[in-house]
C-alpha positions as CSV (number, residue, x, y, z in Angstrom):
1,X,11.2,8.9,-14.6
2,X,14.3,7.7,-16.5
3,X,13.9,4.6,-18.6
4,X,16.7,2.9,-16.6
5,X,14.5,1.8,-14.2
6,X,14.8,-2.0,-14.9
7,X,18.4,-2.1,-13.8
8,X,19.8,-4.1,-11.4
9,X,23.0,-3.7,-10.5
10,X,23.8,-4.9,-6.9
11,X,23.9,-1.7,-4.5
12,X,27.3,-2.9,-3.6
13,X,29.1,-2.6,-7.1
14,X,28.6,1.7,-7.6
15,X,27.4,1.8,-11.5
16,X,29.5,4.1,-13.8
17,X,26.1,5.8,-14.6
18,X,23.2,7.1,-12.6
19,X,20.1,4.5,-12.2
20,X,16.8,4.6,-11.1
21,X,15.0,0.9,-10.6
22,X,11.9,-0.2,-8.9
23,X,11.7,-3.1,-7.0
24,X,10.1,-4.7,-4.2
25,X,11.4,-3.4,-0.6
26,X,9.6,-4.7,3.0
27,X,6.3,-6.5,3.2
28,X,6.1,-6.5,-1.2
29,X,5.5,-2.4,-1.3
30,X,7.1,-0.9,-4.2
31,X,10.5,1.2,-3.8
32,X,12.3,3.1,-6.2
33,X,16.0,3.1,-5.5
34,X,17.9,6.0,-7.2
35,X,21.9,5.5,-7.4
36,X,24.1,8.4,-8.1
37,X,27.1,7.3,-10.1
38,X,30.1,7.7,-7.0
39,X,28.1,5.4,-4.9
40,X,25.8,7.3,-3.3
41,X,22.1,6.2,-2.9
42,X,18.3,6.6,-1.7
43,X,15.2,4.6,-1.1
44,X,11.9,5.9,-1.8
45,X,8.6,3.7,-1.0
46,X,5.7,4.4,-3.0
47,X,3.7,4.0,0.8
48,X,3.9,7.7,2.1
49,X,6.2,9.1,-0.8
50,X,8.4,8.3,2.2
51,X,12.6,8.1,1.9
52,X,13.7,5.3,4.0
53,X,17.3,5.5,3.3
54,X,20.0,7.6,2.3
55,X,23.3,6.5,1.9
56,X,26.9,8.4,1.0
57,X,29.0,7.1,-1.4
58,X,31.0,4.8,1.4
59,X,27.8,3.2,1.8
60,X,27.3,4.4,5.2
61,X,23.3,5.2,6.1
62,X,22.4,9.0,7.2
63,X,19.2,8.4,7.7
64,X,17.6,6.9,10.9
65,X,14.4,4.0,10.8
66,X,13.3,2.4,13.6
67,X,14.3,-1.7,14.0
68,X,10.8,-1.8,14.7
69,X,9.2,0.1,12.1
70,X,6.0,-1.2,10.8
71,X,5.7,-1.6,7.0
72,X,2.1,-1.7,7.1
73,X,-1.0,0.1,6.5
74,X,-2.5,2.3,8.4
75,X,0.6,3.0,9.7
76,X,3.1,5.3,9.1
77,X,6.5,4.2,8.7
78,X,9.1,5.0,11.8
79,X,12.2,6.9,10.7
80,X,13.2,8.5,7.0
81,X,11.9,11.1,6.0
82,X,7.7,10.7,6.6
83,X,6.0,13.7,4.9
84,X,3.6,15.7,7.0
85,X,0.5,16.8,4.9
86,X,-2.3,18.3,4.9
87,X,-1.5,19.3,8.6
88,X,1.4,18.9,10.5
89,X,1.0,17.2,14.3
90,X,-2.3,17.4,16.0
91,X,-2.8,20.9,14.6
92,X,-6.1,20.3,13.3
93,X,-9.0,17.9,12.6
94,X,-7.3,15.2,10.7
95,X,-5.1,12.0,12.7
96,X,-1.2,13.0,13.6
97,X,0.6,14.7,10.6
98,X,-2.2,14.1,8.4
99,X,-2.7,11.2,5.7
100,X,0.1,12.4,2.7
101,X,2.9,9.7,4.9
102,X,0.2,6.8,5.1
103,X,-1.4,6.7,1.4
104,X,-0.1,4.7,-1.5
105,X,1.4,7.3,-3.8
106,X,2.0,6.8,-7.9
107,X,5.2,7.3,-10.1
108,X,4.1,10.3,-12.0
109,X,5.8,9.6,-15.2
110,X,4.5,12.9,-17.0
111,X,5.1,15.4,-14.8
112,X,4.6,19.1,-16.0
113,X,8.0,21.5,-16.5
114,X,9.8,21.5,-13.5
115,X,12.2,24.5,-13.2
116,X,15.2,23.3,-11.4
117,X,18.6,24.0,-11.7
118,X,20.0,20.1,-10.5
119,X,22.1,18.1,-12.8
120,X,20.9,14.9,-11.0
121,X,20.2,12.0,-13.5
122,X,18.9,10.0,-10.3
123,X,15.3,11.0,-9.6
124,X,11.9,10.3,-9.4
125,X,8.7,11.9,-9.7
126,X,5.6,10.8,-7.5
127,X,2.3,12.3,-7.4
128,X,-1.0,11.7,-5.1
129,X,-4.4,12.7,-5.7
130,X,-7.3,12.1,-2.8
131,X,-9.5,9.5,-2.7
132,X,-13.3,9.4,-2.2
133,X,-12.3,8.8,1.3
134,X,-9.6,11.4,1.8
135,X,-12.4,14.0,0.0
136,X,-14.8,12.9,3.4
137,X,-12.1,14.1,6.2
138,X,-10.6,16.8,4.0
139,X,-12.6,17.7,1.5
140,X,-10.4,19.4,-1.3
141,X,-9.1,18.3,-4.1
142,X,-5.5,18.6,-5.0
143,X,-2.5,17.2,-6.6
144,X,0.4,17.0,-4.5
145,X,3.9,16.3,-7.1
146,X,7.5,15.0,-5.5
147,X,9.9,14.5,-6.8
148,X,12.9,13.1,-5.0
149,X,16.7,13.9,-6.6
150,X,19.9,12.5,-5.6
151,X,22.6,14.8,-6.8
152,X,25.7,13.8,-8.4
153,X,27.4,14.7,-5.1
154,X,25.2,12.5,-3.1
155,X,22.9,15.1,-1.9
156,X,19.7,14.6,-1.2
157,X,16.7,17.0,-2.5
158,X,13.0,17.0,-1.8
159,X,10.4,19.0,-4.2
160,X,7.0,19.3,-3.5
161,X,4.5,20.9,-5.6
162,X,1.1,21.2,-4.1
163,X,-2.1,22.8,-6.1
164,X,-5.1,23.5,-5.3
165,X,-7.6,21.3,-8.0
166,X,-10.9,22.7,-6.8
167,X,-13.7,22.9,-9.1
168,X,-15.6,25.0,-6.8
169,X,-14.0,27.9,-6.2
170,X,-12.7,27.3,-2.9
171,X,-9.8,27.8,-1.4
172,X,-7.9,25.4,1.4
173,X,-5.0,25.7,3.8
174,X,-2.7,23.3,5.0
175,X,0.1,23.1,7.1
176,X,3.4,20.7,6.3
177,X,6.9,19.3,7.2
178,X,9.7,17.1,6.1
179,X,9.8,14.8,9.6
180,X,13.7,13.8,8.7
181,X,15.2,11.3,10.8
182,X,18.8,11.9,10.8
183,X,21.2,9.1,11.7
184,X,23.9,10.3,14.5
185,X,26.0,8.2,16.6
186,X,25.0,9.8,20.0
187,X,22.5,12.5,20.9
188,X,24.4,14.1,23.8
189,X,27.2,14.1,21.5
190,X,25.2,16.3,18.8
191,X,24.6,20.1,18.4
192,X,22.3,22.1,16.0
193,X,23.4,25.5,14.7
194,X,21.6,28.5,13.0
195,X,18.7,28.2,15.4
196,X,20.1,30.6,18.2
197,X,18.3,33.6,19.8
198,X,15.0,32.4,17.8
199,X,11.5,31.9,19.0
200,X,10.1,28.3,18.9
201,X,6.4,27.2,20.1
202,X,6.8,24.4,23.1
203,X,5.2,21.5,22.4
204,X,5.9,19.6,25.8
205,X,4.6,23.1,27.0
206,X,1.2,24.0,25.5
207,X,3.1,25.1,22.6
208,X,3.8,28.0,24.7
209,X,6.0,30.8,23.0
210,X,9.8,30.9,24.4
211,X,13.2,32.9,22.8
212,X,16.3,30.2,22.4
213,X,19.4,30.7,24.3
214,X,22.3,32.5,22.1
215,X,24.1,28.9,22.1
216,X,24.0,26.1,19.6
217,X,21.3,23.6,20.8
218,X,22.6,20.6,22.5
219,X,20.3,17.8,24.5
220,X,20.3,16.2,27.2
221,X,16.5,15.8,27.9
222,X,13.3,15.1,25.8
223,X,12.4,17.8,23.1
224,X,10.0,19.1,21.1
225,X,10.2,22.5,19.3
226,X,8.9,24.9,16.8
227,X,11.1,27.2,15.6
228,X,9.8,30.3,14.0
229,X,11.3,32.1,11.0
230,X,14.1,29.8,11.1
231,X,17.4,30.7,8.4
232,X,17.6,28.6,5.0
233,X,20.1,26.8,6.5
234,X,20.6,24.8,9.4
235,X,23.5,22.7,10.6
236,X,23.5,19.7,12.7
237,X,27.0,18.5,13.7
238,X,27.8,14.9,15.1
239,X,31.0,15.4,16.9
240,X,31.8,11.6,17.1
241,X,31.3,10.9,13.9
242,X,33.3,14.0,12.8
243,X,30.2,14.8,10.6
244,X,27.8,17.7,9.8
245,X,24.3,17.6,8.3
246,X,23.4,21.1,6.2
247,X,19.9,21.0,5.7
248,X,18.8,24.1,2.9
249,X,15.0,25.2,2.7
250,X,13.0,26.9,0.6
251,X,9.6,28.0,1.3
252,X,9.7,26.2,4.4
253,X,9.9,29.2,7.1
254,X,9.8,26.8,10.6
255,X,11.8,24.1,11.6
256,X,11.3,21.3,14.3
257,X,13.8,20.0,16.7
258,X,12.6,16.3,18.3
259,X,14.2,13.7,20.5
260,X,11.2,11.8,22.2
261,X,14.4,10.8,25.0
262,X,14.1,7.2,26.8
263,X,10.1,7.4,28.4
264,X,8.1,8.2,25.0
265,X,10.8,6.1,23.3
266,X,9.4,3.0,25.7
267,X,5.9,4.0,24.8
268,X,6.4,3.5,21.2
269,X,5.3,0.1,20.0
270,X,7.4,1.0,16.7
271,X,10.7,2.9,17.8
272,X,13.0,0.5,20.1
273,X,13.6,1.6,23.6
274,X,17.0,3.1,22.9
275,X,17.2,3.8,20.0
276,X,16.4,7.8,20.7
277,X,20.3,7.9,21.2
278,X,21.4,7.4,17.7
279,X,18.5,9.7,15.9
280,X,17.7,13.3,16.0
281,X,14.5,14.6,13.6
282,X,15.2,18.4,12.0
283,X,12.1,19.0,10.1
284,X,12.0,21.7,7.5
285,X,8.2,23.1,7.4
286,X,5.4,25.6,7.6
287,X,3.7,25.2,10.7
288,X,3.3,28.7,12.2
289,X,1.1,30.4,9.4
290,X,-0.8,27.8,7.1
291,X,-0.4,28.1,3.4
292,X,-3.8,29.0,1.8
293,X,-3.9,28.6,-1.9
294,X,-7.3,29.1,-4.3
295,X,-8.4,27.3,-7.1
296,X,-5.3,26.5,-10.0
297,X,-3.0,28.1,-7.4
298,X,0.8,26.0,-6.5
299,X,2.8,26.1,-3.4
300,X,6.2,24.8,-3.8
301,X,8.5,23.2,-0.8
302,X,12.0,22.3,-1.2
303,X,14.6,21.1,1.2
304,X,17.8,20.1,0.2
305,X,20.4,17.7,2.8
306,X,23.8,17.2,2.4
307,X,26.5,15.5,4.5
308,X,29.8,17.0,4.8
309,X,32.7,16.3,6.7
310,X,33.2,18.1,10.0
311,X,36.3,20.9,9.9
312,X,37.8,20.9,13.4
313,X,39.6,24.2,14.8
314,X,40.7,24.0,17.9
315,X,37.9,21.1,19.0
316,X,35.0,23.3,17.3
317,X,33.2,23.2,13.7
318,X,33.3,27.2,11.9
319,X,29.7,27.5,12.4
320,X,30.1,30.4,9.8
321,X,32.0,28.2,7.1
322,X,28.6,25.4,6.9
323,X,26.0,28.0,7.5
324,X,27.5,30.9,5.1
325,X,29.1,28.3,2.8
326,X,28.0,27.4,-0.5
């Protein structure tokens, strides 16, 4: 990590240089708050690995979290970016999307090479390893590496490195996502494009197997989708706020769409009862086919978000320009 982390200049005052400091956020958990020199900036508690905030450089969030999110152990923080590992949902033995998003993780401050082409100065590298207790309900060993980059654009880019450290031979699968809350001013005002004429699994029906309309998604109801095979890029444009999400994956072959819409949203202790109008989750991830690595073997995942500025033609976004565009 850079050795700037001591400093403190106040969020609202943009530094002339990128920083990365660590300081106490919610409930005394450690955060690491990276600022990118325009202005931009993120949030990253230690609890989960977990982004909790993402700002441009007007200071305006793009992120959603909960008002109700609870910053406490065992549970999982409402809203960011939670990460979903070793097993994404209820897709296996383990409690909902796994234990990576509800374990105290470390600052790795050693990290081996990392082959990346990013000029960000505004990062941080965290690692976790299982405990004895993780080894009893999943018993493998591993080293999962992230490291979370703020570009000097204000983009925001996820790394995860996972290897299998397994001193006996044997091989383990896993399944993952990014869960990203995105911030948008109103869900019926919201499309997603680059998911058309895909398949997704239904997970409000058995995670039956349906083909998507040849339209950009729009919603209007409760959802909860799979998408197979999904492009490396996906937009997500809030018309209101004249603003597109481009979300760029690699390594990460499904992607989920979820709203939980105004009944689950009552049901949830942690997410306030309207609040499913102002957030939409796109989650890069490998759902459909597990990743199975052996012994000394490394996956790696990497999603990369960026905000941009809606281009209006005649009342519509060029879906080509932000899905073909650099």
């Amino acid at each position: 990590m850079s050795n700037e982390k001591e400093k403190t200049a106040p969020s609202s005052a943009p530094s002339s240089s990128p920083s990365v400091e660590v300081c106490k956020g919610i409930n005394g958990f450690d955060k690491v708050l990276l600022r990118e020199a325009r202005g931009s900036s993120a949030e990253v508690y230690l609890y989960g690995g977990h982004v909790t905030s993402w700002k441009n450089d007007h200071g305006e969030e793009l992120l959603f979290l909960s008002s109700k999110a609870i910053f406490k152990p065992p549970k999982a923080i409402r809203g960011g970016i939670p990460i979903c590992f070793p097993q994404f949902g209820s897709l296996g033995s383990l409690d909902q999307h796994g234990f990576a998003r509800n374990r105290l993780w470390t600052v790795d401050d050693d990290p081996p090479p990392f082959p990346t082409n990013t000029l960000s100065k505004a990062f941080v590298d965290l690692i976790l390893k299982p405990s004895e207790e993780d080894m009893k309900i999943w018993p493998n060993s591993f080293e999962f590496r992230l490291r979370v980059a703020l570009g000097p654009g204000g983009d925001l880019m996820l790394t995860s490195r996972i290897r299998n450290t397994n001193s006996d031979g044997k091989p383990f699968s896993f399944t993952f996502a990014y869960h990203t809350y995105f911030s948008v001013s109103d869900i019926s005002e919201v499309r997603v494009e680059g998911l058309e004429t895909l398949d997704y699994l239904d997970n409000l029906q058995n995670k039956e197997r349906f083909t998507e309309q040849g339209d950009a998604l729009t919603f209007e109801s409760e959802v909860d989708k799979i998408y197979l095979s999904t492009p490396t890029k996906i937009a997500i444009i809030d018309h209101e706020k004249k603003r597109t999400f481009v979300l760029r994956k690699d390594g990460l072959p499904d992607a989920v769409v979820w709203n939980p819409w105004d009944k689950k949203a009552k049901a949830m202790a942690d997410f306030g009862d309207d609040e499913y109008k102002h957030m939409l989750c796109v989650e890069a991830a490998a759902i459909e086919k597990p990743i199975t690595l052996k012994p000394g073997e490394e996956w790696k995942g990497r999603l990369e978000l960026s905000a941009v500025p809606s281009s209006y033609c005649s009342g519509q976004l060029d879906p080509q320009r932000v899905l073909q565009g650099s």
